[in-house]
C-alpha positions in Angstrom: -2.1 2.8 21.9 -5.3 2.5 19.9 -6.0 1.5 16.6 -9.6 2.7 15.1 -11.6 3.9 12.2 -10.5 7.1 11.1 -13.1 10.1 11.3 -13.4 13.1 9.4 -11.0 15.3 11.9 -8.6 13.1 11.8 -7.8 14.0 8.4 -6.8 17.5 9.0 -3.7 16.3 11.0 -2.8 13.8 8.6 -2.9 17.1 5.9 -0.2 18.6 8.2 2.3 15.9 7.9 2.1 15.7 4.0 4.5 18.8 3.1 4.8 18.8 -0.8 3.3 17.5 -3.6 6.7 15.1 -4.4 5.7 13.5 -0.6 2.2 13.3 -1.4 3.2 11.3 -4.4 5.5 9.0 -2.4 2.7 8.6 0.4 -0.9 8.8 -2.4 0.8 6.8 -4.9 -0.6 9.1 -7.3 -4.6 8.5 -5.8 -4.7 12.0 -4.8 -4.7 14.9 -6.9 -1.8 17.7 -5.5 -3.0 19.4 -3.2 -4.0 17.3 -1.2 -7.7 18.2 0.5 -9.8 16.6 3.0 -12.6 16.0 0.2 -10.1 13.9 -1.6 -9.4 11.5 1.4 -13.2 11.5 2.7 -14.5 10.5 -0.8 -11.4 7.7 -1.4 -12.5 6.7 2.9 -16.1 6.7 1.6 -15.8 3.7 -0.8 -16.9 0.2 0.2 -13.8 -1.7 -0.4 -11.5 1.4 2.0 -11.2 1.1 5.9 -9.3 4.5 6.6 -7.6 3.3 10.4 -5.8 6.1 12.6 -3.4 5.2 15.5 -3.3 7.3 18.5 -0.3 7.0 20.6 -0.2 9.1 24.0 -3.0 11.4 23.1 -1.8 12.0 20.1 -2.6 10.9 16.4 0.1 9.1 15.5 -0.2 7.1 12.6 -3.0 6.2 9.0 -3.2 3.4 7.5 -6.0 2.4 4.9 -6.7 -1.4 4.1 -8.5 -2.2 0.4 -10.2 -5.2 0.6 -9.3 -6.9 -2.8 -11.2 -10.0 -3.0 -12.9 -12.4 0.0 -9.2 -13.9 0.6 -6.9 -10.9 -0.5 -6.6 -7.0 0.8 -4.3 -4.3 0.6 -2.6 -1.7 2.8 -2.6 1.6 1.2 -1.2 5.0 2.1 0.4 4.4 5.5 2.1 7.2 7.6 3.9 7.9 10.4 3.6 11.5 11.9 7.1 12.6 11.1 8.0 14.2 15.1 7.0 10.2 16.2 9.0 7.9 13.6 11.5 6.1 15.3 9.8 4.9 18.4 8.6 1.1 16.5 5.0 3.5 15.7 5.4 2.0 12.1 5.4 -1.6 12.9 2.7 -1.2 15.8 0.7 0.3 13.2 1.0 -2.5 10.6 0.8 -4.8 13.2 -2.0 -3.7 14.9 -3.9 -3.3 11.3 -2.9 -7.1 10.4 -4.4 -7.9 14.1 -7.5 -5.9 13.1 -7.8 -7.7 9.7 -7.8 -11.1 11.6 -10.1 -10.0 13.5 -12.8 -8.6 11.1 -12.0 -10.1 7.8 -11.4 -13.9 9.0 -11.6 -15.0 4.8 -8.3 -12.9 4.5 -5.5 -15.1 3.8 -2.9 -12.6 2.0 -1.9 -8.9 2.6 0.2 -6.8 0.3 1.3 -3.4 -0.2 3.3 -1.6 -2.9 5.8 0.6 -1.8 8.3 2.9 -3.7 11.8 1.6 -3.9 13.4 5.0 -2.5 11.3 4.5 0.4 14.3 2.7 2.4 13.0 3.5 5.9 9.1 2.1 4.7 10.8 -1.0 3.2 12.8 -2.0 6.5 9.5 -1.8 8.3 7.2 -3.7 6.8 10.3 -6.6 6.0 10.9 -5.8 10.2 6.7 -7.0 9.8 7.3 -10.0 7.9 6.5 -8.7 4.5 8.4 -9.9 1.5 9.2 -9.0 -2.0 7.5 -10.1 -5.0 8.9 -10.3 -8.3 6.7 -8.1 -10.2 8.3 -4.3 -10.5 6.2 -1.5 -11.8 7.5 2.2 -12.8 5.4 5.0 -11.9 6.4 8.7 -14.3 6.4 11.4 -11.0 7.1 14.9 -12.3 10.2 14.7 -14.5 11.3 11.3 -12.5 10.6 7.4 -12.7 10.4 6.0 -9.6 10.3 2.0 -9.2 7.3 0.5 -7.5 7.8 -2.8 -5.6 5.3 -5.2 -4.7 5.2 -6.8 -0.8 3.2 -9.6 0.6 2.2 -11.5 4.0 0.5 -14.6 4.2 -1.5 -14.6 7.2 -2.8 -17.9 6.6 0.3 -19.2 8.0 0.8 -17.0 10.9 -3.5 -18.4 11.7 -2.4 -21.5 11.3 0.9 -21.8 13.8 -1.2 -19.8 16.4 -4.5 -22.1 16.3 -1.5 -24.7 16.6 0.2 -23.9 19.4 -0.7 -25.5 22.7 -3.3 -24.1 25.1 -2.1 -23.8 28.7 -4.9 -24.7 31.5 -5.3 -24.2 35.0 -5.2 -28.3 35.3 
């Protein structure tokens, strides 16, 4: 499994798994204008503040994940996917998890994660709780098509997860 930056071709695969424009809703939270292209995603990738990540599994693209960075202690995971022919196999958490590890990693300020997710979204919500995320009280409402769908708000300290690793004790060849 590999985690990296996405490239340009890598978004014509991620095109495929997005089938309608209520899905693309669910997955752009409203970013994206339906239909989806690949100028869309390359300009959104483009910006400062976006690291566009893909996960490759077996050969295959597997997974997207993007992370906005927020502020020097704060950033955000943003439109993350699962190729649809792959869910099931734990790709979801090995992607968040593997996108946390690569926040430690390159952002060392980064103290809090979160991610908004839609409430219908049941199979989303178990993985990133399965992650460690939790809920947040605030709720927002987003109007898609004739519907309302209810927007909840997730968070990880990672502060905490740094601090118990640094903590635990080093073994030595003594």
């Amino acid at each position: 499994m590999t985690l990296r930056i996405s490239t340009a071709s890598d978004i014509d695969t991620l095109l495929g798994w997005i089938p309608d424009e209520i899905f693309g809703a669910q997955w752009g939270a409203l970013v994206y204008q339906w239909p989806l292209t690949k100028a869309q995603i390359l300009q959104r990738s483009s910006l400062d503040e976006v690291t566009s990540l893909t996960l490759e599994h077996q050969g295959r693209i597997s997974g997207f994940i993007e992370v906005v960075h927020e502020s020097a202690s704060e950033c955000r995971l943003c439109r993350v996917i699962v190729d649809a022919q792959q869910r099931g196999q734990g790709l979801g958490a090995l992607l968040l998890r593997d996108t946390l590890a690569f926040i430690r990693e390159q952002c060392p300020s980064i103290n809090r994660v979160t991610l908004a997710v839609f409430e219908q979204n049941s199979g989303a919500r178990r993985c990133y709780e399965s992650v460690g995320f939790q809920y947040l009280p605030n709720v927002r409402t987003r109007q898609v098509g004739a519907e309302c769908w209810t927007l909840l708000a997730m968070v990880l300290d990672i502060s905490v997860e740094r601090s118990t690793n640094e903590e635990r004790p080093r073994l030595s060849n003594d």
